[in-house]
C-alpha positions in Angstrom: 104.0 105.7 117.7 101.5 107.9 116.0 98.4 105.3 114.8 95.9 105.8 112.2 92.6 103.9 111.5 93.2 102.4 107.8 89.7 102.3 107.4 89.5 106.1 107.8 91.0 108.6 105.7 90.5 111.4 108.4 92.6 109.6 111.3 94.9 109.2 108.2 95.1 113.1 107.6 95.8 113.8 111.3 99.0 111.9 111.8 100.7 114.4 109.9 99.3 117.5 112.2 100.5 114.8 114.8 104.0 115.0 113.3 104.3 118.9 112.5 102.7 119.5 116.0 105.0 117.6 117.6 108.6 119.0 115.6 106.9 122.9 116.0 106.7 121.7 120.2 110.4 120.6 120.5 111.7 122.9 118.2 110.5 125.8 120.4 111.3 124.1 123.9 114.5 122.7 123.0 115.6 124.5 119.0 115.8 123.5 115.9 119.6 121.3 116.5 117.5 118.4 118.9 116.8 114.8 116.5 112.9 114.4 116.2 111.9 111.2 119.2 111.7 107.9 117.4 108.5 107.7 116.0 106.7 105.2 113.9 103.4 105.3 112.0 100.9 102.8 112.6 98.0 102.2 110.2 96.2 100.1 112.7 92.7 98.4 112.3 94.1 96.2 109.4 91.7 93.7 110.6 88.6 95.9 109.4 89.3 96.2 106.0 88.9 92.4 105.4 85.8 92.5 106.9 84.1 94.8 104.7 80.9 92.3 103.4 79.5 95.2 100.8 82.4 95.5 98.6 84.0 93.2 95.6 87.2 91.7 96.6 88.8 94.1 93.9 87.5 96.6 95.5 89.1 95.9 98.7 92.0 95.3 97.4 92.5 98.7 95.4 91.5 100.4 99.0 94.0 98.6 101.1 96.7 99.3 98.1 95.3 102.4 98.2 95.8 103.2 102.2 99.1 101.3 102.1 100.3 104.0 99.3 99.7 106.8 101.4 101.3 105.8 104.7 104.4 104.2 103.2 104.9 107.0 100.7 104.0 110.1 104.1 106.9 107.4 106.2 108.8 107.3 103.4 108.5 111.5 102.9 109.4 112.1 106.7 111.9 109.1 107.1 109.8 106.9 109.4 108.9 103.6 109.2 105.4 102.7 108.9 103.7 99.2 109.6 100.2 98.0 109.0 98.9 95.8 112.3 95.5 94.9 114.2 95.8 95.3 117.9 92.0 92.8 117.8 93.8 89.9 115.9 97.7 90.5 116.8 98.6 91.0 113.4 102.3 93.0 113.6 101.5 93.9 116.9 104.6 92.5 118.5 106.8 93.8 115.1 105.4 96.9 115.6 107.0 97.4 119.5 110.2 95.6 118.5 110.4 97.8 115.5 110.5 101.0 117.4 112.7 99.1 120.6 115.3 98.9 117.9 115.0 102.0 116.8 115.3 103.7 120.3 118.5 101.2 121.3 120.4 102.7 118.0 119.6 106.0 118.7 121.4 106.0 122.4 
């Protein structure tokens, strides 16, 4: 599971070092014919984004769009699922492990 803060752009950026870090690793311990690990991307935090007492309700609602864009289209781009949760309220928390449960039982 690689998670990113939705209310941070930066923690954003790094998931895909994450991702190239990690292929570059087992493609030079193992080579290049090894699956990439089931892996899903995490936007966590949702939680935070609805708290946010400056800001119009529009605005909040083009910024979550906004942050959901960019890690469904980067999942979609590297064929991994991505999922939007908050570890402080529970929201997709249990999804989120029986998301990538299933995805590890189909791989065996």
């Amino acid at each position: 599971m690689f998670f990113f803060d939705v209310s941070n752009q930066q923690s954003f950026q790094n998931v895909a070092l994450w991702l190239k870090k990690l292929i570059n690793t087992i493609t030079k311990s193992v080579g290049s014919h090894v699956d990439i690990p089931p892996i899903i991307v995490v936007g966590n935090k949702y939680d935070k984004l609805a708290k946010r007492r400056s800001e119009t309700i529009e605005e909040k609602n083009r910024e979550i769009e906004r942050l959901y864009k960019s890690g469904k289209e980067f999942a979609e781009k590297n064929q991994i699922p991505y999922i939007e949760m908050s570890i402080k309220t529970g929201l997709n928390v249990e999804f989120a492990l029986l998301l990538l449960s299933t995805i590890v039982f189909n791989c065996l």
